[in-house]
C-alpha positions as a printed Julia matrix, in Angstrom:
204×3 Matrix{Float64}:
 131.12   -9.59  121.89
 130.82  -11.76  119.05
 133.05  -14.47  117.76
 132.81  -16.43  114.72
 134.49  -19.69  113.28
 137.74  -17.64  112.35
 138.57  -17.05  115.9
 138.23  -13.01  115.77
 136.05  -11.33  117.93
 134.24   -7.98  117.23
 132.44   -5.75  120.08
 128.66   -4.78  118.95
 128.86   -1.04  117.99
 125.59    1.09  118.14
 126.21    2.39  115.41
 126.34    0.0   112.22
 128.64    1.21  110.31
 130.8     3.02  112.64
 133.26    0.11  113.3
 134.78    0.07  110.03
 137.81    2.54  108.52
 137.86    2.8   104.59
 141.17    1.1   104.95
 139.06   -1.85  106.65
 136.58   -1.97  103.97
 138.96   -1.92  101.28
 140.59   -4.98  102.9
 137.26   -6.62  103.04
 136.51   -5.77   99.26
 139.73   -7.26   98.31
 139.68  -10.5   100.49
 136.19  -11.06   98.94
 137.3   -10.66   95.05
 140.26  -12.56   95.55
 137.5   -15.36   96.9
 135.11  -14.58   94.15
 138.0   -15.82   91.41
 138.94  -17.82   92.98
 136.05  -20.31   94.14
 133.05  -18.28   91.85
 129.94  -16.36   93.06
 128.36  -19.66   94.36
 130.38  -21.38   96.5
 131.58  -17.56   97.99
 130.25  -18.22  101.92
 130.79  -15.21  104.53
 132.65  -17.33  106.29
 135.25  -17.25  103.91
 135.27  -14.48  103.45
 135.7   -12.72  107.72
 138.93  -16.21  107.32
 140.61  -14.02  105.05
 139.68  -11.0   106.26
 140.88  -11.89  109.3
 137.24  -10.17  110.24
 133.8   -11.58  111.89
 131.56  -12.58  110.27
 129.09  -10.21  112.54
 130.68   -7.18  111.3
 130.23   -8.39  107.61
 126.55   -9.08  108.23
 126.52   -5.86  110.27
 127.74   -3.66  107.54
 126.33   -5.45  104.18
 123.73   -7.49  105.57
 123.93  -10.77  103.02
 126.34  -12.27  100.7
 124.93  -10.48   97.64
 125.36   -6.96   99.13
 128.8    -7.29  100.02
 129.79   -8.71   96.61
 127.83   -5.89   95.01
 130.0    -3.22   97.46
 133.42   -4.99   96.78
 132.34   -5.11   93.36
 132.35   -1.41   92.88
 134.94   -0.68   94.99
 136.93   -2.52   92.4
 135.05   -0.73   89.65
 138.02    1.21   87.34
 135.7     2.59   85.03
 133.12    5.82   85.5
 131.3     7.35   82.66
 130.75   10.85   84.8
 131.31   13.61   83.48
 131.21   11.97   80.05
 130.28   14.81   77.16
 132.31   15.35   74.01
 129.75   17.39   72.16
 128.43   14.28   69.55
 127.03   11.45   69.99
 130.1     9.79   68.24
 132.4    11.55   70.26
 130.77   10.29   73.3
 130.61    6.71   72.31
 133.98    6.29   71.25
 134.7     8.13   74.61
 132.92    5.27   76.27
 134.61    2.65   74.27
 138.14    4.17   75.6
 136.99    4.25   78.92
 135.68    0.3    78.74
 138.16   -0.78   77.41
 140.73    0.37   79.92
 138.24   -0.29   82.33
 136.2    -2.97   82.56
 138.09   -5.41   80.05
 140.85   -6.72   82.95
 137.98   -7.88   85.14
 135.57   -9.39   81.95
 136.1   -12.73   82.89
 135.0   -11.81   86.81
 131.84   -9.71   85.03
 131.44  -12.79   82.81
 130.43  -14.92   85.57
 129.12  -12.5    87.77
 126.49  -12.49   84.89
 125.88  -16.04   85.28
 125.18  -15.67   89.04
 123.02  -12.88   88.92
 120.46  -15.09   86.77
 120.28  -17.51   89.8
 120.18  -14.57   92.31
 117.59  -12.12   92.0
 119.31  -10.7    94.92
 122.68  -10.17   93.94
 120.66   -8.86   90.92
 118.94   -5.89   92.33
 122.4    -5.42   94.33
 124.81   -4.88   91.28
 122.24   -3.03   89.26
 121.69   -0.31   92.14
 125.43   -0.05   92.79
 126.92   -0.03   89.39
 124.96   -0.6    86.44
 122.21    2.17   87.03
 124.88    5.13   87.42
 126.24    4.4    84.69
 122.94    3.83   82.9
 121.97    7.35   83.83
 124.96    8.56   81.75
 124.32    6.79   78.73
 120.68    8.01   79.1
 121.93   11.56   79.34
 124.12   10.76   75.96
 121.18    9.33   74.26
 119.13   12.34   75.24
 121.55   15.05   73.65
 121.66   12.99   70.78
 118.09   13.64   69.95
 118.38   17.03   71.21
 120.85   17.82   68.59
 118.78   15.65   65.38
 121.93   12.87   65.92
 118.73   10.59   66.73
 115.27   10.07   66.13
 113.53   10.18   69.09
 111.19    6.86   68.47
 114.39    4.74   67.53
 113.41    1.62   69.14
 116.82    1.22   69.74
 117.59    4.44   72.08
 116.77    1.67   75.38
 119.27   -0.51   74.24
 122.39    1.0    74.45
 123.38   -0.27   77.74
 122.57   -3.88   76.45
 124.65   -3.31   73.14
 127.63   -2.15   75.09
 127.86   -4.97   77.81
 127.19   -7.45   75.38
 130.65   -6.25   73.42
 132.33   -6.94   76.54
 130.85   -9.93   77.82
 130.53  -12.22   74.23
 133.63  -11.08   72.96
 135.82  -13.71   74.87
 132.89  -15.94   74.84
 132.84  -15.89   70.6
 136.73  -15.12   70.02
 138.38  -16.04   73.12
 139.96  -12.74   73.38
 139.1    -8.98   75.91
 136.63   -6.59   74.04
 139.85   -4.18   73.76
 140.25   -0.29   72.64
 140.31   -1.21   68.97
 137.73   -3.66   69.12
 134.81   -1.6    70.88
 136.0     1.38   68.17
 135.2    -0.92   65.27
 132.0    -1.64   67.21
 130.78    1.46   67.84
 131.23    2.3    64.41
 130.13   -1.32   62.81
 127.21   -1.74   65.0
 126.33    0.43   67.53
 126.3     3.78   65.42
 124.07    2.64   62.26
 121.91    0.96   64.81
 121.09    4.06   67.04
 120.9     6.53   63.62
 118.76    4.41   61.63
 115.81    6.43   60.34
């Protein structure tokens, strides 16, 4: 039986993850996002965390292991934007697709990706975390995109640029409130795509 500083006890299952209902996890993810606004990535403790959980902070270690993990998880459990499936026959098509779904997306929670970007520079940990769970799925899509695009003469296939879609994209989201004060909305990533993003990628 363990007990931890919040006064909840949890019995040591064999199996790790066995203890724990989707419900439960969800409650976990939220408890720990309403933390991370709340107090930022670096004072975030685990402890914290199992308070408002009303959890142990043996079942959070049990299930994610460390801090970064479990901000990673709750991180994409909050994620409201998927590229899957994504394939409107042009490259165009498909970036202005993407730009719809980031916007609608992504752009409530840019100030909580905004400093989740700051952490991850001091935490190669949380790094490695957030890119396996979210930003490398998505980063297989946009490869997939880039890839038709040269299949159908949309791009040429030494573009330097063709590896630096991902980085184009976030950087919309992130330095738009930085630079204007203001969400990288619909019409704003449109006027990118099309500004930027498109005579970048299609430059002989």
């Amino acid at each position: 039986m363990h007990t931890d500083s919040a006064g909840t006890t949890d019995s040591a299952p064999t199996n790790r993850r066995s203890r724990l209902t989707p419900e439960r996890e969800a409650e976990i993810h939220v408890a720990t996002l309403d933390l991370l606004r709340t107090t930022g990535y670096a004072a975030l403790t685990m402890e914290a965390v199992a308070a408002r959980a009303k959890a142990s902070k043996a079942t959070l270690y049990r299930q994610w292991q460390s801090k970064p993990r479990l901000v990673a998880a709750a991180l994409r459990h909050n994620k409201r934007m998927s590229l899957v499936g994504l394939n409107t026959g042009s490259l165009r098509g498909d970036l202005h697709e993407t730009a719809r779904r980031v916007a609608h997306g992504a752009a409530p929670d840019t100030a909580l990706l905004a400093a989740m970007a700051h952490a991850i520079l001091g935490d190669p940990e949380l790094g490695l975390a957030v890119r396996e769970t979210i930003v490398d799925p998505e980063g297989v899509v946009l490869d997939q995109v880039i890839a038709r695009a040269v299949d159908r003469g949309e791009i040429a296939p030494d573009n330097p640029a063709v590896g630096l879609l991902a980085h184009l994209l976030i950087g919309a989201v992130t330095g738009r409130p930085l630079i204007e004060g203001c969400i990288a909305d619909e019409e704003y990533l449109h006027r990118y795509i099309d500004a930027v993003v498109l005579p970048v990628l299609r430059r002989p």
